[in-house]
Each structure stands twice: as C-alpha cells, then as structure tokens.
DOTI-164177 format. One record per residue (C-alpha): y negated, x negated, z; residue in one letter. Coordinates in steps of 0.001 Angstrom, whole numbers, padded with zeros to 6 digits, always signed. Layout:
YXZA...
! end
This chain:
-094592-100395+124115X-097978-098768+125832X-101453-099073+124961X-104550-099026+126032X-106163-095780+126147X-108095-095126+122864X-111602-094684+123187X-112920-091175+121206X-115937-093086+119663X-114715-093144+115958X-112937-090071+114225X-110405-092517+112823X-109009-092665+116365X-108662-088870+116730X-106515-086220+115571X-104668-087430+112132X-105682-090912+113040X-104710-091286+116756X-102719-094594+117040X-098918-093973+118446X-098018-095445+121664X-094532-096690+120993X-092065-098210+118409X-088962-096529+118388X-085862-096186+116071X-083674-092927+114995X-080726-093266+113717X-080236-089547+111993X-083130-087658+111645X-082897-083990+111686X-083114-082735+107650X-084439-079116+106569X-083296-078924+103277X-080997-080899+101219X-081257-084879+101446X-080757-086001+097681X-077274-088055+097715X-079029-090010+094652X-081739-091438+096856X-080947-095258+098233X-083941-097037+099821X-086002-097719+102170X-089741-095939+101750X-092310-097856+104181X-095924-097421+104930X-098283-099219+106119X-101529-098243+108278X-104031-099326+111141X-103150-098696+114512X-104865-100721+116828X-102508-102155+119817X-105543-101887+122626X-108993-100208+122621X-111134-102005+120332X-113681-103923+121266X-117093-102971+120048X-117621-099852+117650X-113922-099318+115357X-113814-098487+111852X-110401-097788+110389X-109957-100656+108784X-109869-102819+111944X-106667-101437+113615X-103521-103756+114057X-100623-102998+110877X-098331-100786+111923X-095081-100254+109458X-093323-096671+109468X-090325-096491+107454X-087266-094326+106150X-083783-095512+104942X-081709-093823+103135X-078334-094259+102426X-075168-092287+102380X-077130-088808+102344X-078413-089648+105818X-081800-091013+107034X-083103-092822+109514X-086573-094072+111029X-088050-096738+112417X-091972-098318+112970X-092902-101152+113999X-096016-103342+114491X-096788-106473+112340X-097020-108953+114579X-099568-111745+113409X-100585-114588+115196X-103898-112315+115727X-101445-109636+117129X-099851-111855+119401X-102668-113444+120790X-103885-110572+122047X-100757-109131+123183X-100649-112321+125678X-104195-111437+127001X-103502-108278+127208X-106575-106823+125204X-108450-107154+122114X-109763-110153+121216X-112126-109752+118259X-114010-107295+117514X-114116-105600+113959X-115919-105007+111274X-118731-103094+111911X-119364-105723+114740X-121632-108555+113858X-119268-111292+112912X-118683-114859+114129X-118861-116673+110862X-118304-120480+112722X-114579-118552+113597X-111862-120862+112983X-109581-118923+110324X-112316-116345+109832X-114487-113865+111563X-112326-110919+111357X-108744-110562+113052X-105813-110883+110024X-103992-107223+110642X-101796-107524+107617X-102642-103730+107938X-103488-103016+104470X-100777-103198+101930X-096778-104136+101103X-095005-105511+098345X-091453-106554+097878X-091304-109465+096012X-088322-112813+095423X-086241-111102+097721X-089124-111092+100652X-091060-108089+101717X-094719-108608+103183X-097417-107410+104557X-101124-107663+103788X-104204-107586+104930X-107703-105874+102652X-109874-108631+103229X-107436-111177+102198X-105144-113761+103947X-101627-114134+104685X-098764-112678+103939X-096772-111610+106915X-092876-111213+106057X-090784-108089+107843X-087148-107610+107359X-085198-104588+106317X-084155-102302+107418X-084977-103416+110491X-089165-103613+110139X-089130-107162+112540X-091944-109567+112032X-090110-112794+110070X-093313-114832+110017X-096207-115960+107290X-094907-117321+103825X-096239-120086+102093X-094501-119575+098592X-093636-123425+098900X-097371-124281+099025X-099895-123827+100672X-102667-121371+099086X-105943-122493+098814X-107361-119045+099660X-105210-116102+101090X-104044-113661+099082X-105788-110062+099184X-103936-106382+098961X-102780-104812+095619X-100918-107724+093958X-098794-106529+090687X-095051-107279+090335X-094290-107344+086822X-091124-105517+086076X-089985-107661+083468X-090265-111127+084186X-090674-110834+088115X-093700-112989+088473X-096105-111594+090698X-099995-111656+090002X-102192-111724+092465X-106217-112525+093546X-108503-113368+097012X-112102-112650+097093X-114239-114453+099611X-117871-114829+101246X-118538-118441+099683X-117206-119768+096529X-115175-119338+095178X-115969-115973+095461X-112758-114719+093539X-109690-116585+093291X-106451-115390+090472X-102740-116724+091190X-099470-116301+090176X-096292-116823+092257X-093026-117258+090407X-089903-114659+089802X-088387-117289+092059X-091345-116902+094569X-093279-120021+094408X-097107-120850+093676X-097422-121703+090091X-101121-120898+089232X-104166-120432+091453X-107555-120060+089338X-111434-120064+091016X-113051-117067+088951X-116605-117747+089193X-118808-114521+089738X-122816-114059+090583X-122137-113532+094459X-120372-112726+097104X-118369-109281+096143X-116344-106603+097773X-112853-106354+096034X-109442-104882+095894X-106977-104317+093372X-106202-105530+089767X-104377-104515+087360X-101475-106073+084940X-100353-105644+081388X-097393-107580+079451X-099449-110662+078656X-103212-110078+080650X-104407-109441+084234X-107547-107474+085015X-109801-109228+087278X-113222-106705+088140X-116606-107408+089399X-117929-104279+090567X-121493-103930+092350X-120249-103378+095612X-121760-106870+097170X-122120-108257+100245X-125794-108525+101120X-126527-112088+100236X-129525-112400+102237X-127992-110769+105455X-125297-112770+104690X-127311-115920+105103X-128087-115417+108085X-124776-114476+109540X-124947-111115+109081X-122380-108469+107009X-123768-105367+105519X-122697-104264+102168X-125074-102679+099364X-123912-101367+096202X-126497-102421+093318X-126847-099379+090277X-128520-101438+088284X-125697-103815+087395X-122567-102912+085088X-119255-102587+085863X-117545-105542+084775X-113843-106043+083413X-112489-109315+083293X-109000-109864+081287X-107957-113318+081003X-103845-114306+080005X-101605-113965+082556X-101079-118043+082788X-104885-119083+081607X-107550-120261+082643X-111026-119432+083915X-112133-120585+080378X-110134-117971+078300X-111734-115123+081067X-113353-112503+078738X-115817-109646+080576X-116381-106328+079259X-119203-104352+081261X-118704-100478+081265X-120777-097961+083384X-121573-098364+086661X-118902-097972+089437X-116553-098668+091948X-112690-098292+092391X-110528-098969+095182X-107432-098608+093272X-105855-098990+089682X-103047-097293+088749X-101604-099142+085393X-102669-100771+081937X-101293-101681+079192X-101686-103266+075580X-102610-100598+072577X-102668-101821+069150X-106553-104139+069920X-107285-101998+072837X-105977-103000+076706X-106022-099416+078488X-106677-099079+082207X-106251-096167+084666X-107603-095733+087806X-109475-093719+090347X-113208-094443+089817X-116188-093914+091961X-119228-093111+090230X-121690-094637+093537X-119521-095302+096787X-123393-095060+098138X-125297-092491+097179X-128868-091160+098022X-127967-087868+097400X-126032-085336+098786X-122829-083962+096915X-121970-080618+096424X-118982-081129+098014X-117596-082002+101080X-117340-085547+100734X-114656-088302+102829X-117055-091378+104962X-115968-094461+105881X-119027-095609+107608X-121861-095808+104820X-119381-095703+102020X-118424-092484+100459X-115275-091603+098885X-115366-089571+095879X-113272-090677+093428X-111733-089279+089795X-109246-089781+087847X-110299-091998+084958X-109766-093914+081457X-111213-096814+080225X-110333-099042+076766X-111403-102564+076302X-111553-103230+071944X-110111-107084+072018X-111361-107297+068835X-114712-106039+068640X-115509-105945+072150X-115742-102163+072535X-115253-100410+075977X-114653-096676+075285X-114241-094713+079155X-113721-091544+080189X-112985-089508+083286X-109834-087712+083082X-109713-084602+085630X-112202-083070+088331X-110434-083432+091197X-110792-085744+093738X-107649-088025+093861X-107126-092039+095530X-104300-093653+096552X-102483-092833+093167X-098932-094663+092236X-096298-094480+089517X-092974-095197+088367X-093226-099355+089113X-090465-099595+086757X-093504-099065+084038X-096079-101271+085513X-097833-102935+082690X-096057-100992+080107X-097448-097757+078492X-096764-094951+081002X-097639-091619+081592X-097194-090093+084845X-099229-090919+087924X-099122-088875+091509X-102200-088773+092794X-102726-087485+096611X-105867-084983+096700X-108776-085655+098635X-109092-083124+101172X-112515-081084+102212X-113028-083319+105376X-116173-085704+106341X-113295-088402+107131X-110422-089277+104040X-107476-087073+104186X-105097-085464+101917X-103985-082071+101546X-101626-082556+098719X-100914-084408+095934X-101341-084219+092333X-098669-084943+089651X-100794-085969+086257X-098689-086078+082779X-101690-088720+080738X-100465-088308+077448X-100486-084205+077526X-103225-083947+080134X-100646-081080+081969X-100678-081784+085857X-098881-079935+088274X-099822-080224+092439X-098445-079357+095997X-099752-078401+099157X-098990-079574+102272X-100367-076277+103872X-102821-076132+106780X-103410-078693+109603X-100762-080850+107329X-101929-083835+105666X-099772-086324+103748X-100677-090228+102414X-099638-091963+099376X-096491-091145+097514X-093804-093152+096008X-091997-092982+093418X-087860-093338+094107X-086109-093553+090866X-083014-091454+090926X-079404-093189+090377X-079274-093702+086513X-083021-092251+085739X-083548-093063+082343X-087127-091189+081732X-090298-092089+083510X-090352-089459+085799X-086734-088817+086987X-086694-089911+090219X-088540-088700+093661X-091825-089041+095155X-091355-089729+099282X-094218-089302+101711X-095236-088783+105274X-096919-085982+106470X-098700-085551+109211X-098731-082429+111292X-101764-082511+113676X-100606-079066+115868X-097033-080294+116704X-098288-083940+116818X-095613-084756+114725X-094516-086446+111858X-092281-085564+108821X-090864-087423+105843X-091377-085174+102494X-089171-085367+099397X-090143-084032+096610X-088698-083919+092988X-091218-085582+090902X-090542-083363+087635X-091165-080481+089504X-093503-081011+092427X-095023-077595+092204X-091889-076450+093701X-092145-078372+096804X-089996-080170+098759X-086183-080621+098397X-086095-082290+101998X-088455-082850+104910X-087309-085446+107534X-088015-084651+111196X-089691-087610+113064X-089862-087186+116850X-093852-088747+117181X-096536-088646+115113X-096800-090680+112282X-100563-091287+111786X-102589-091182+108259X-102357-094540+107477X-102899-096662+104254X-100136-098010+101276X-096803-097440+100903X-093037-099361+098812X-089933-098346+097863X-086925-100351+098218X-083935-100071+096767X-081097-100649+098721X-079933-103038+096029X-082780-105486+096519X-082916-105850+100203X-079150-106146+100904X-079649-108943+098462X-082425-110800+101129X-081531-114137+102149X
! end
C-alpha cells in the first residue's frame, strides 16, 4: 500500500517517526538469540502513521493508527502491521487524500461526529474476547482480529454509548469488568462507564467538573476507580469562539476523584494534591484507609522556564515526567505524595495480572535527551525496596513501551518477559526485543529481525494465545 510523500514540516514525520509505506506479513522472522519456548502471545502496538500527507501543520497525534504486532507460538515468531481502518480512514482512502486536518489546525466545531478525524491511533485493550483500538481524544472502539491485525468494525457493547470511550480503560483481573471514562468539550465534560465481563454497557455516569479538561487515563483498585481533574484545560474563552488552545492553570490543585466502582456521581469523593499533570497511571490499590496510586507525574507540562535538561516537546507541551506516589486517607481525608526516582520515565506498565491489587514492579521506558519524546531504554523499578535495574538500547536505537508476558506457570509478579520494539534509525529497521524482566540489566534474550522500520509509536497489549484462540 503507497503513500503520499510525507512532508518534512514536523519532526514527528522524520527519522524515528517517519510513517512506513506498506503493510506486510512475515511468517518467520530471523532470531539472534534464543526465542523463549515459554512465550505464547501476540505483543501489538499501536502508533500514528498518517496514510497521506496531512493537511495543514501535523502534530503526532493526528496520524492514522497503525497496529505492529508479533506472535509467538511454537518457539517461532512472526510479524505483521496493519492500518486501522475507520470510517475516517476509509473515507479518505476513497478520495485519495486527507480529509481533515488535525489538531493544531483550527477546528470545525459544526463537524458532524466531531472536528477531529477518529484514528483509533492511541491505545488497545483486549477485552470479552474482542480486541480494540482507541483513539486519545475519545470515541469508538475499532475491533481488529488476531493474529491477523484486520479491521472487524466499531463495537457497540450492545448499546449504544452516550459519549465515546477515551484511551487507558482498566480490565480488572478478577472479575473481568472493564472500567472506563470520555472527556469532552461541552458537558458533560467527563463521563465514567463500566462494560460487563460479558462485554456489555452496564453503567455510564456524567462526572460533573468546572470546565472543559484535557484527560487520559484512570486508574482501578478492587472496589474504586480514580477519576482526575488536572489543570490542563481547554481555553474556555477560545473555546467559545471556536477556537482550541490549551493552557495549564498553576493556581488550581490537582484533583483525585475515587468514587465505587458501580456508584454514582453522588458517592464521587475529591482529594486535591499538588499541582500537576500525568499522562499515565500505572496501578492502585486499597491499603488499610489509604487508596495508593502510581504514576508518572508532571510537575507543569507548560512551563515558563527553561529546564536544566534536555526536555521532550509536543508542540507547547513539555514532557518531563517522574516516577511518583500519592495516598488518599479515606478516613480523614489525607493525601500524603511523593516522587519516587529522578529519572525521567512515561509510558510505564506492569504485570496486568496485578492491576488493582498491591504490586510492586513497574518498567518504565526512559526519556531520552531529545527536543522530541524518545526512549533510550527502559527502567525496571522494584516499589516496595526502591532497587531498580535499567537497559540500554545503545546509540541511534530507541525502543517504546514494554509489556509484560507472563511466563508459562509464573507464579511471582515478575516472572515473565517484557517485549518491545526498537527502532533502529541507521539501518531503517525495526527489531522486536525480549528481555527477561527479573534481570533486564542483562539485556536481551532475543531480538526479532523485522524487514522495515517499525516507527516510535504509542501503547502496546499482550495476548495470550489462550484468549484469542478463544475469539468468537
């Protein structure tokens, strides 16, 4: 499949970030190492690669999904990407360039459906037998098959949402349900759900907040979700008059709002904590009368000053996040918070098998000295001794989020593997890394050869072959 040539005007088109012009499949991908025989899955990422040159100035969040993903099975692997193909996608696919332009574009609010194309670019989750696709500023949920990464279609849970439904859901281990939330530019501004074991809508919840609000993630315990309303806004008065810019305001609080995983907007309770902003959690959990939450926080995604350090852009926002601690006193209403290490980490995930549960291991990729986000390693943090351990991906090599891949009868936290891609940017080509996630310091056990490059992209999910051979 060919595209349009890409034009050079954003960095995040260039170099790491150059979109690939082709989907292809290999069957057996050349191995240096020793493929774990243990290791039964599918690992696929997600990213923005835009299908034609973009119309108006790009910014990475505008690109079209693409999916990259490994199976493995039978000590072999194999490869495979493939576009999401939304209605947005396939509209312009038919006219044969892009149709809307992105976000740093002024938007067309009177848009039927919205003023910004629905990528499904953002995230995945594997969830009631289904795996989906989704997009950061919320919609719908795009379902692929495995292994073979084809577009299935939009889901609709057996009814229809009344908002979309917005990266970083939680799958609770346990009981299966999945929580999840949609933030918007009118009210409601932030909507809460949850979608059955079985995968239907059971609950969807209007969360009323002060304005308009840029979100992403939540977090899950046993019994609560956390909801957040950070100070990274939408400019109300811009937005008024048709206009998206986004401000982040230091002189409001941090807000944490925990409310039972089946309640209401009545039994919402907010704790405010410092200032801040954070893209991603990584877990919480109930403590005795404290809920503890994890996550990478950003002190001022904004700032009027300028760091020390070489510090990631994404257009005005800045990206210097830390790994971080906070503890919200049920009882007495206490928020105790901490930051946990001085290294700048995002994108972190854990063993999922622990979601919502007290864990203690979280692998972290490291923020790498560049003016646009890449990694140049990734960090493997122990929580309860404070002991980390990190690898390298050595020059001109930068990898994305990890995953964790439980090993065939794991029975501790961390006995399984962490899978990533890698991107080299000399040989403009890609690589699959294994690495044993008790030992990451030693480095990889296997690196997968992929024939194209693979480009820094977004989120990634492990699938065990046991769950998708079960799809419908």
């Amino acid at each position: 499949m060919s595209m349009a040539p890409a034009t050079a005007q954003s960095p995040y088109l260039v170099g790491p970030f150059a979109p690939v012009r082709d989907e292809i499949t290999v069957d057996a991908l050349a191995v240096l190492g020793a493929l774990p025989h243990d290791l039964h899955g599918m690992f696929v990422r997600n990213g923005a690669n835009p299908r034609f040159a973009p119309k108006g100035r790009y910014h990475w969040f505008d690109g079209d999904g693409m999916v990259h993903g490994v199976h493995f099975q039978g000590g072999r692997a194999s490869y495979r990407n493939r576009y999401v193909k939304t209605p947005g996608f396939l509209a312009e696919q038919e006219a044969g360039e892009a149709l809307w332009s992105g976000i740093m574009e002024r938007p067309d609010l009177s848009r039927r459906g919205g003023p910004f194309k629905d990528t499904g670019n953002t995230d995945l989750v594997f969830h009631a037998g289904r795996f989906m696709a989704l997009w950061w500023l919320g919609g719908a949920c795009h379902q692929l098959s495995l292994p073979a990464l084809e577009s299935l279609g939009v889901v609709d849970f057996g009814s229809p949402l009344k908002k979309g439904l917005a990266a970083h859901p939680k799958v609770d281990p346990v009981t299966g349900e999945l929580m999840f939330f949609d933030y918007a530019q009118r009210p409601p501004y932030l909507t809460y759900g949850v979608i059955s074991a079985e995968g239907a809508l059971v609950r969807q919840v209007p969360i009323a907040l002060p304005g308009a609000r840029l979100q992403h993630d939540i977090a899950i315990t046993a019994r609560f979700t956390i909801l957040m309303d950070l100070p990274l806004m939408w400019d109300a008065a811009l937005l008024a008059q048709g206009k998206t810019r986004v401000r982040f305001d230091t002189a409001l609080p941090a807000r944490f709002g925990i409310i039972a995983r089946h309640g209401d907007a009545g039994d919402l309770r907010w704790f405010e904590a410092k200032c801040c902003y954070m893209y991603h959690t990584i877990n919480a959990w109930e403590e005795g009368d404290e809920v503890v939450l994890l996550g990478c926080r950003i002190e001022n995604p904004m700032p009027d000053r300028v760091s020390a350090r070489v510090i990631p852009r994404l257009d005005i926002l800045a990206l210097e996040p830390y790994l971080y601690e906070w503890r919200f006193n049920m009882v007495t209403g206490a928020v105790k918070e901490r930051q946990l290490d001085d290294t700048m980490t995002e994108f972190p995930r854990m063993n999922q098998e622990y979601l919502g549960r007290p864990s203690r291991y979280s692998y972290n990729p490291r923020v790498a000295p560049s003016s646009e986000l890449l990694y140049d390693g990734v960090v493997a943090y122990d929580t309860l001794t404070g002991r980390q351990a990190s690898y390298t991906y050595g020059p001109g090599r930068y990898g994305g989020e990890v995953v964790f891949a439980p090993r065939d009868g794991a029975r501790d936290e961390n006995d399984g593997y962490l899978v990533t891609f890698v991107n080299d940017a000399e040989k403009g080509q890609g690589e699959c890394v294994v690495l044993d996630a008790r030992d990451v310091a030693a480095g990889p056990v296997a690196r997968l050869c992929i024939p194209q490059q693979v480009p820094a992209g977004y989120h990634a999910w492990w699938v065990p072959s046991r769950e998708f051979e079960a799809q419908p």
